[in-house]
C-alpha positions as CSV (number, residue, x, y, z in Angstrom):
1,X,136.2,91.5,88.6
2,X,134.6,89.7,85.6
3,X,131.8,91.0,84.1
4,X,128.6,88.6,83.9
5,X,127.8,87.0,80.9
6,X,124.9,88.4,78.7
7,X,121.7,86.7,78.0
8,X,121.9,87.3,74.5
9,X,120.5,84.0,72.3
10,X,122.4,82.1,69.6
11,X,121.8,84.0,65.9
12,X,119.1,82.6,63.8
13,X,121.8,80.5,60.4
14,X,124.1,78.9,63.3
15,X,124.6,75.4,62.5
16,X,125.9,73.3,65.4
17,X,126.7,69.7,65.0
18,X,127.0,67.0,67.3
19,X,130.4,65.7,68.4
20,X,131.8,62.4,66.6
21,X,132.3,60.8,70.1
22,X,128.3,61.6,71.4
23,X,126.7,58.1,71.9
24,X,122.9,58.0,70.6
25,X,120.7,55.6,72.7
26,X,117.0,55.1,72.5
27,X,116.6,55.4,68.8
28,X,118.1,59.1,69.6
29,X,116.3,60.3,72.3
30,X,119.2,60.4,74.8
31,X,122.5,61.6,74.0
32,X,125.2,60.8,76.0
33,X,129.1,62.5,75.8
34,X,130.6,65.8,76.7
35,X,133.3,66.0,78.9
36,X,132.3,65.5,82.0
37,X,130.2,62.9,80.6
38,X,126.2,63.3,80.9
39,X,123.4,62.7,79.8
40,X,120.3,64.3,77.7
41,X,117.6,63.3,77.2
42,X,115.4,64.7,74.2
43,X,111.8,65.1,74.1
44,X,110.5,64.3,70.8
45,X,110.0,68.0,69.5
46,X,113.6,68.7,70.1
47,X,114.4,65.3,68.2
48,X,112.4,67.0,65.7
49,X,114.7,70.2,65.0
50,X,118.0,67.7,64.6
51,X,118.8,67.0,61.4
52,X,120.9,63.8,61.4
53,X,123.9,65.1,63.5
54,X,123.1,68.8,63.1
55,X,121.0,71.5,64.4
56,X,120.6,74.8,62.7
57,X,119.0,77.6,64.6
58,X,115.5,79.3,63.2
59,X,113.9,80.6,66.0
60,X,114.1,80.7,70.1
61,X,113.0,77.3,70.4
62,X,116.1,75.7,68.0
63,X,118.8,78.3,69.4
64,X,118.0,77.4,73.4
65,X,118.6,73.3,72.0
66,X,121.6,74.7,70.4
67,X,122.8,76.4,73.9
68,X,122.3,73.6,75.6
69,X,124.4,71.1,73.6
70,X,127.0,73.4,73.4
71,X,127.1,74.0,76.7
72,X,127.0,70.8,77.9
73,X,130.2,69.9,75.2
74,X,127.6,67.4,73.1
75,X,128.0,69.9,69.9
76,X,130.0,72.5,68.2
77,X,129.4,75.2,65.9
78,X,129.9,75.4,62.8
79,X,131.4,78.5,62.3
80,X,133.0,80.5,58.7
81,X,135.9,82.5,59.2
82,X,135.1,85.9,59.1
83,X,137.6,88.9,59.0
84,X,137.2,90.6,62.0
85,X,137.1,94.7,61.7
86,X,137.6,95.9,64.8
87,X,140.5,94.4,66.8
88,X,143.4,95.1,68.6
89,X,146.3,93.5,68.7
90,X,148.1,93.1,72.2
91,X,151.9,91.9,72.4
92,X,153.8,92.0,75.6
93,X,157.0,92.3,75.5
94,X,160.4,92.4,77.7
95,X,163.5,92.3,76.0
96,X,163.4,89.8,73.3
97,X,163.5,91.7,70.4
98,X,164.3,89.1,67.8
99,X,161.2,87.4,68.4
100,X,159.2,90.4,68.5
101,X,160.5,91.6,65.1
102,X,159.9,88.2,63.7
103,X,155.9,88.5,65.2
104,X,155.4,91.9,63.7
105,X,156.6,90.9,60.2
106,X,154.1,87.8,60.5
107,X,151.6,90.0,61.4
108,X,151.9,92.9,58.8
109,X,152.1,89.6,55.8
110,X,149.2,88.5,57.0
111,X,146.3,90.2,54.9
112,X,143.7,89.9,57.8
113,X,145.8,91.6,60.5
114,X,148.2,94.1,58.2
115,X,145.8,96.9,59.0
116,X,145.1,96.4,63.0
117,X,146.4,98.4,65.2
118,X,149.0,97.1,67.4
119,X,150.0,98.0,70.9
120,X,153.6,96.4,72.3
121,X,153.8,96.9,75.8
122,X,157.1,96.9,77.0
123,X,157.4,95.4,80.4
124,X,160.4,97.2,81.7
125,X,163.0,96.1,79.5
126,X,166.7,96.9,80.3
127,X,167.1,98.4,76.6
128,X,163.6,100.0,75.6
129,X,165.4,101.7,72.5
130,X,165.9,98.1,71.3
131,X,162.1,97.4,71.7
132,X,160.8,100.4,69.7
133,X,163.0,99.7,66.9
134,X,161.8,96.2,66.8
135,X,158.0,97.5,67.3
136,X,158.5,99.7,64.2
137,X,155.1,100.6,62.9
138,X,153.5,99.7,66.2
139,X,152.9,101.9,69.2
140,X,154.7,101.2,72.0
141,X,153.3,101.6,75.8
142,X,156.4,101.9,78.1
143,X,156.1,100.3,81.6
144,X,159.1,101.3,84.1
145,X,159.0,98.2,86.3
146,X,158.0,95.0,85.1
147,X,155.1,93.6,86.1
148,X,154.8,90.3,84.7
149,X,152.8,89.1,81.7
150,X,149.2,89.6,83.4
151,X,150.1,93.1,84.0
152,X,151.7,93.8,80.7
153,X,148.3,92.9,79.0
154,X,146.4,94.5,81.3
155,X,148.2,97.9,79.8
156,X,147.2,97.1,76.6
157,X,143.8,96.4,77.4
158,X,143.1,99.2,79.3
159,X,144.6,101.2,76.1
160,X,142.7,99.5,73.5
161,X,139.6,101.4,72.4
162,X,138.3,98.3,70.1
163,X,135.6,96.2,71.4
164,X,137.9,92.7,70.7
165,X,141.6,92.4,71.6
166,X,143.8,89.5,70.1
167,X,146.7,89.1,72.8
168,X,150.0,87.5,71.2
169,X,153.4,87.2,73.2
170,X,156.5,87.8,71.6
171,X,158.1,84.4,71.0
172,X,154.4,83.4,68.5
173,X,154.2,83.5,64.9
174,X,150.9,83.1,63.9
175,X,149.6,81.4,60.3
176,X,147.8,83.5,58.2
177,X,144.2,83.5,58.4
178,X,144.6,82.8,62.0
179,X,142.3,85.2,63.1
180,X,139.5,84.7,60.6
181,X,139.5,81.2,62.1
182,X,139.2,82.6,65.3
183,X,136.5,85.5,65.1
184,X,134.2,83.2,63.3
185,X,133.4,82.0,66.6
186,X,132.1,85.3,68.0
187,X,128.7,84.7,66.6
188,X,127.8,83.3,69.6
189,X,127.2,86.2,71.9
190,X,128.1,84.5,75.1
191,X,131.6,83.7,73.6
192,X,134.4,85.4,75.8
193,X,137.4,83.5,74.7
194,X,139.1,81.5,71.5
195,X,142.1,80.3,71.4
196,X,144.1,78.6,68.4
197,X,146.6,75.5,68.3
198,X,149.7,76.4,69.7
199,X,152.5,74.5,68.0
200,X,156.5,74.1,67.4
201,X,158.1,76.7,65.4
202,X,159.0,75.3,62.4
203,X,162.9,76.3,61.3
204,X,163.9,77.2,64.3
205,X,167.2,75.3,63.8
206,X,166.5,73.4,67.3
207,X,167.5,70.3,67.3
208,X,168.4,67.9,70.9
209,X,165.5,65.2,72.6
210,X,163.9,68.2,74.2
211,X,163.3,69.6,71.2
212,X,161.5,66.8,69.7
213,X,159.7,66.3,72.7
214,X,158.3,69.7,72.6
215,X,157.4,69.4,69.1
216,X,155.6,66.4,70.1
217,X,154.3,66.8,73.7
218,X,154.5,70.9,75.0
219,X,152.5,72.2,77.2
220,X,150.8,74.8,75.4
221,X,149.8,72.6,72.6
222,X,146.1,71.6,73.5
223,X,145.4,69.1,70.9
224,X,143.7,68.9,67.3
225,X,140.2,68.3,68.2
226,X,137.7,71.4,69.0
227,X,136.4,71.8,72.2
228,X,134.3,73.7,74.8
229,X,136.6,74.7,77.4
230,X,135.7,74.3,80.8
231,X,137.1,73.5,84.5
232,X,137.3,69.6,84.8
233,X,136.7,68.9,81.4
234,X,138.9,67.3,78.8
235,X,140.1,71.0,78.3
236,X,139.8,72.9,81.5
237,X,141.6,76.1,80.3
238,X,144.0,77.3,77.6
239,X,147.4,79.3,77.7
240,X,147.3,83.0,77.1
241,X,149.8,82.8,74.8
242,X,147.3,83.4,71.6
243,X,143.7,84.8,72.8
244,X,141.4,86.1,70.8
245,X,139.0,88.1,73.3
246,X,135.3,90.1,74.1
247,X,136.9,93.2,76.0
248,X,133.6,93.5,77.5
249,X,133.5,90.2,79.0
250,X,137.7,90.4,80.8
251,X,136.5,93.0,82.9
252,X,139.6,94.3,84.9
253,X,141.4,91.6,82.5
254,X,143.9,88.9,84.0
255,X,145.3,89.1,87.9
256,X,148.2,90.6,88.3
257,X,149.3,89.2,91.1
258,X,150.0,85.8,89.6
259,X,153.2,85.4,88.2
260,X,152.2,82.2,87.0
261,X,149.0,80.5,86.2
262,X,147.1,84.3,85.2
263,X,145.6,82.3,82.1
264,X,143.8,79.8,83.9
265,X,142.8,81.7,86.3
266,X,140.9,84.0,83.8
267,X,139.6,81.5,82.1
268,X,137.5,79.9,84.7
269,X,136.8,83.4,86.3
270,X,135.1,84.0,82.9
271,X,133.2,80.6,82.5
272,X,132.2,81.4,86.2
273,X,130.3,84.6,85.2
274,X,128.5,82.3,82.2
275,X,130.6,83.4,79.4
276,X,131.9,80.6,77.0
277,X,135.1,79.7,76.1
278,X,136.2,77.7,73.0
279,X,139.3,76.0,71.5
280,X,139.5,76.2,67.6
281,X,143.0,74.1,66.7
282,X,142.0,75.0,62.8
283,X,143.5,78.1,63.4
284,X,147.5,77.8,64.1
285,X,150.0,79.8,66.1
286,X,153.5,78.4,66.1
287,X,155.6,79.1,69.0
288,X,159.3,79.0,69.8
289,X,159.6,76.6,72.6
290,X,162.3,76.5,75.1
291,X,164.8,73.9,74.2
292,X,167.9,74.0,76.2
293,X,167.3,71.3,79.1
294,X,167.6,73.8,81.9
295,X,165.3,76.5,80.8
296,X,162.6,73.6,79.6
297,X,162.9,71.8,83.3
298,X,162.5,75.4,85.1
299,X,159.6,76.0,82.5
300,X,157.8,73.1,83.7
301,X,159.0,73.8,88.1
302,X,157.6,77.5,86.8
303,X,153.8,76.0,85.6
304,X,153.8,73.3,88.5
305,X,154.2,76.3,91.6
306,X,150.9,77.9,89.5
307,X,148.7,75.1,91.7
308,X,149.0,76.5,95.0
309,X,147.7,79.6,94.2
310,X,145.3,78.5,91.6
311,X,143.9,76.3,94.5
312,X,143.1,79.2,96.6
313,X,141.2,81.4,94.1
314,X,139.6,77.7,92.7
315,X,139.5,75.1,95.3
316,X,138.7,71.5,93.8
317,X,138.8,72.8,89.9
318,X,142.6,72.1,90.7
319,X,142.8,68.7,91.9
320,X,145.6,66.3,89.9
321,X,142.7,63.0,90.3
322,X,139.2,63.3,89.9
323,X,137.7,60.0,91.3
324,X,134.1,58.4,91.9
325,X,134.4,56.8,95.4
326,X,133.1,53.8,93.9
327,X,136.3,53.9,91.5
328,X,138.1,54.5,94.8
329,X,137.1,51.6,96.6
330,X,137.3,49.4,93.6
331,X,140.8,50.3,92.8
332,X,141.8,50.2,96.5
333,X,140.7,46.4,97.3
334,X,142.0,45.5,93.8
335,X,145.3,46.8,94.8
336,X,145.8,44.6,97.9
337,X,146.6,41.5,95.0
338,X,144.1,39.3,97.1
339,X,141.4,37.0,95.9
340,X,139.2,38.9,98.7
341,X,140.1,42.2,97.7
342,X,139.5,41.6,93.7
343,X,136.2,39.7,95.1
344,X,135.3,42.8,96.6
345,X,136.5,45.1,93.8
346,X,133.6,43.7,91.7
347,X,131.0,43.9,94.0
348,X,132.0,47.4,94.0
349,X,131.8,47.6,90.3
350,X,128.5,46.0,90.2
351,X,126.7,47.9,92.5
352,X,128.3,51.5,90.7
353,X,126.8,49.9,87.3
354,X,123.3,48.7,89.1
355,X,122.9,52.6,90.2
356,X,124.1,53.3,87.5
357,X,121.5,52.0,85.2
358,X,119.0,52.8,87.4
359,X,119.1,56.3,87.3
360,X,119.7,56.6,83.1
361,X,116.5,54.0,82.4
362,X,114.5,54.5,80.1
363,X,111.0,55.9,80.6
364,X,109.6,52.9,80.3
365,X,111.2,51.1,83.1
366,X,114.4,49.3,81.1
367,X,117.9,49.5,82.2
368,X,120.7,49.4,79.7
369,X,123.2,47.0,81.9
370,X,125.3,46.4,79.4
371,X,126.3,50.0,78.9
372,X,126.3,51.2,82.2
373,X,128.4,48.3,83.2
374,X,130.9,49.3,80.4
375,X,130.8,53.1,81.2
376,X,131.7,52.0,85.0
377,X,134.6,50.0,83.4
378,X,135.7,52.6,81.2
379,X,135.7,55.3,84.2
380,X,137.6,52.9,86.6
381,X,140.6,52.3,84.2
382,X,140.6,56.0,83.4
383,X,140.5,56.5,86.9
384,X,143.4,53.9,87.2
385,X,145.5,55.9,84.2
386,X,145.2,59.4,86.2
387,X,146.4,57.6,89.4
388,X,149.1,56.3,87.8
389,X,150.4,59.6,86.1
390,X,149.9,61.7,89.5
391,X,152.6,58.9,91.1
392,X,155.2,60.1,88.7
393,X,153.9,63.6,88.3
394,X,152.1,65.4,90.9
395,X,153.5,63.3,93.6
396,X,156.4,61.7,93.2
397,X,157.9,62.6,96.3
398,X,155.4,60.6,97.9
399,X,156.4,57.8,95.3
400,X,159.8,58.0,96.1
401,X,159.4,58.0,99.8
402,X,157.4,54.9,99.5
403,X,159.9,53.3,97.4
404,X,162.7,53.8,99.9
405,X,161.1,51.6,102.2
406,X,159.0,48.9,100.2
407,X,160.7,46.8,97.4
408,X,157.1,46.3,95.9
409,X,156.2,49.8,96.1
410,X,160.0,50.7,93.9
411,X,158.9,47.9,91.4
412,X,155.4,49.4,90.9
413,X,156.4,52.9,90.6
414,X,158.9,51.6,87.8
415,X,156.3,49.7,86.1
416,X,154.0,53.1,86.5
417,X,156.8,54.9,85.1
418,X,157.9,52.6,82.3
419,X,153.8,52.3,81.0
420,X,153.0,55.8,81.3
421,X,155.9,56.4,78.9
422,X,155.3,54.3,76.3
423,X,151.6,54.9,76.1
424,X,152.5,58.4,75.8
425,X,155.3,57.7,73.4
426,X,152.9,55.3,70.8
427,X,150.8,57.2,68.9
428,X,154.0,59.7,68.5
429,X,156.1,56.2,67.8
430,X,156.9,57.3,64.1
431,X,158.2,60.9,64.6
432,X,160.3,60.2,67.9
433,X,162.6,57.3,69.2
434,X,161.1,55.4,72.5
435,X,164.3,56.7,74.6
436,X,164.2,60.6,73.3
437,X,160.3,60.7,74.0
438,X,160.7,58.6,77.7
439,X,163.4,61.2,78.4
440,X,161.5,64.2,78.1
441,X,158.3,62.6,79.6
442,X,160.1,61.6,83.0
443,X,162.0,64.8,83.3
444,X,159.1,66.7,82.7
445,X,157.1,65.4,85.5
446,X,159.6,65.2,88.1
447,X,160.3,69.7,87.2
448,X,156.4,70.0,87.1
449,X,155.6,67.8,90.7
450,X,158.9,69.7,91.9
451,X,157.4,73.1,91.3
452,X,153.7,71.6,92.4
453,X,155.5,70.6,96.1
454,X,157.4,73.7,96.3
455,X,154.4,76.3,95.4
456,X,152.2,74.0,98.2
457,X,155.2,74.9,100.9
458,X,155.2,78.5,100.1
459,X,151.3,78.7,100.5
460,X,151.4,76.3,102.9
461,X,148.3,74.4,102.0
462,X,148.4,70.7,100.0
463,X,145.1,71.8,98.7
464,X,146.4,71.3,95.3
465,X,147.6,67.9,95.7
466,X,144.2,66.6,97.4
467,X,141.7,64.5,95.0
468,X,138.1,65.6,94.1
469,X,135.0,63.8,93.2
470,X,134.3,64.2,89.8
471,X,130.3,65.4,88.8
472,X,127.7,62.1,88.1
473,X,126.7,61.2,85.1
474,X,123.3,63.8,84.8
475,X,120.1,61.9,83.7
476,X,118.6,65.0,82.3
477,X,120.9,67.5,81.3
């Protein structure tokens, strides 16, 4: 069970600043960004405490602006990294001793975690002399029977006596200063959760298309812009992999009956009970991805059968598309090619942005058309890209079925397939060849829909593979 979140107010010296992407309308008295996109409108005493982009908390009145903004994704703070004093570090481990020698040594370099205490927790390995010798200087908690990674930190947590816990698995090497990065955050009281940049393992010696794919492209690599981390958002969760956590706020910590998927589930347990949850990609953890084609395709099958069961504990939070009807109904009647259909497409289009702009007006009556016509646009060819990826991702057998039977439905999946790949491959287009990148990005999807489709037969529910309405644009936020 998670614990709730406390109701603790932002410290007086926080400086939060507005997000580049945040639209200002009205001469700044509506904001408009986040992810999901809304809306919020500013009276002028809260127009008052910004100052340009930024907001630094004095009192009650400045920190409950500063809540909401970063709660809504329209700000970040602005955060020093701090060396944290009382942490414990959490590593589970099950036979791979190599890599957990190599994360020690990183660790005991490192000036701000060369004096934490460590805790290994060896999940049943066949040759637990091994793991000791490699956890040298650490103590080491011995499980019998392995468990998995949720139950492996779990153990560690429980043993931890330290009011925040850094959880690190074995195959990580994080940068120094990492953690500074990382505990800076925890000024915020509601903070649960921070998690660094995962990246490639420099030196590693890999070489192959997978490899620079990964580099490139991995799964557990969230990006290089921070972020608020919330269900449906831009970033909906982040891997467990690197975690700096409250022990207060994981309650009985991650489920342990999830193989698979024990990350996100905690993630949005925790940002259910109010806590927050942030991504900080300044601070840097490298990890040694899996190269060889077969153990990279599993990988991916392994994260794809995670959506069955997330979909049970989460219902809609695990949908593949998030679509407006109106994008829906526009998308549908344009596909049908007709001069009728694409007739009727706009009059859908029209009638989203009339809404639309009726519901953001100003107070005075006006009605920004021109923007709410190109927000509906922008949503509808977003909505367009995610349909377009879930046909050669999430549900691809449903592709290939179709294309069995209907020579227009084969050439538009291989149009689908060739324009997801490129758009993918082009901001990459001077680090990796077009055929290398294309490669890894088809292969990827068919071992992630593969393990989607097989973890839905298991559970038997396609509540996974369903769409969800996304949440409307909010007038007032």
């Amino acid at each position: 069970m998670t614990v709730p979140a406390p109701s603790g107010t932002l410290p007086p010296g926080l400086v939060v600043a507005l997000d580049p992407a945040v639209q200002r309308r009205e001469d700044g008295a509506v904001l408009v960004g986040g992810s999901p996109l809304r809306q919020l409108r500013l009276s002028a005493a809260a127009r008052a405490m910004l100052d340009g982009d930024r907001l630094t908390v004095t009192d009650a009145r400045t920190a409950g602006l500063a809540g909401r903004l970063l709660d809504t994704g329209l700000a970040h703070p602005q955060v020093e990294p701090v060396r944290p004093a009382e942490v414990t570090v959490v590593v589970p481990a099950k036979d791979r001793t190599e890599g957990l020698a190599r994360l020690l040594a990183a660790l005991r370099t490192d000036p701000g975690t060369a004096d934490l205490p460590v805790l290994v927790v060896d999940d049943g390995s066949t040759d637990p002399a091994a793991v000791a010798a490699a956890a040298a200087g650490a103590r080491v908690l011995r499980r019998e029977r392995s468990g998995g990674p949720a139950a492996a930190r779990n153990t560690g947590l429980r043993a931890a006596d330290t009011p925040l816990v850094a959880f690190l698995d074995s195959d990580v090497v994080p940068e120094p200063g990492w953690l500074d990065r990382l505990a800076g955050h925890l000024v915020d009281p509601r903070l649960a959760l921070v998690a660094p940049r995962i990246t490639a393992l420099p030196g590693s010696g890999a070489s192959g298309w997978v490899a620079r794919y990964e580099a490139l492209s991995s799964a557990l690599d969230m990006g290089d812009r921070c972020a608020l981390v919330h269900p449906r958002s831009a970033l909906p969760y982040v891997p467990s992999a690197a975690l700096l956590a409250r022990r207060v706020a994981l309650g009985a910590g991650f489920d342990e009956s999830l193989q698979v998927g024990e990350d996100v589930d905690l993630v949005w347990r925790t940002i259910g009970a109010g806590w927050r949850v942030r991504y900080e990609p300044a601070a840097r953890v490298a990890h040694e991805h899996r190269v060889q084609p077969r153990e990279f395709l599993a990988r991916r099958a392994f994260y794809g059968s995670s959506a069955a069961q997330l979909a049970q504990r989460h219902g809609a939070l695990v949908s593949p598309v998030v679509i407006s009807p109106w994008s829906a109904a526009a998308l549908a009647l344009a596909g049908t090619g007709r001069p009728l259909g694409l007739l009727g497409a706009g009059a859908v289009l029209g009638e989203a942005t009339r809404r639309l702009a009726a519901r953001v007006a100003a107070p005075d009556g006006a009605r920004p058309w021109r923007w709410s016509a190109g927000l509906v646009l922008r949503g509808t060819a977003g909505a367009a890209r995610m349909l377009a990826r879930t046909v050669t991702r999430h549900h691809w057998p449903l592709a290939l079925a179709a294309g069995l039977v209907s020579r227009r439905a084969r050439r538009g999946v291989l149009a689908v397939a060739v324009a997801d790949a490129v758009l993918a491959w082009w901001p990459h287009r001077s680090e990796v060849d077009l055929p290398a990148f294309a490669a890894g990005r088809r292969l990827e999807d068919l071992a992630y829909g593969a393990g989607l489709w097989s973890g839905a037969l298991r559970a038997g529910s396609v509540r996974a593979l369903l769409p969800a309405a996304p949440e409307p644009v909010s007038p007032q936020a």
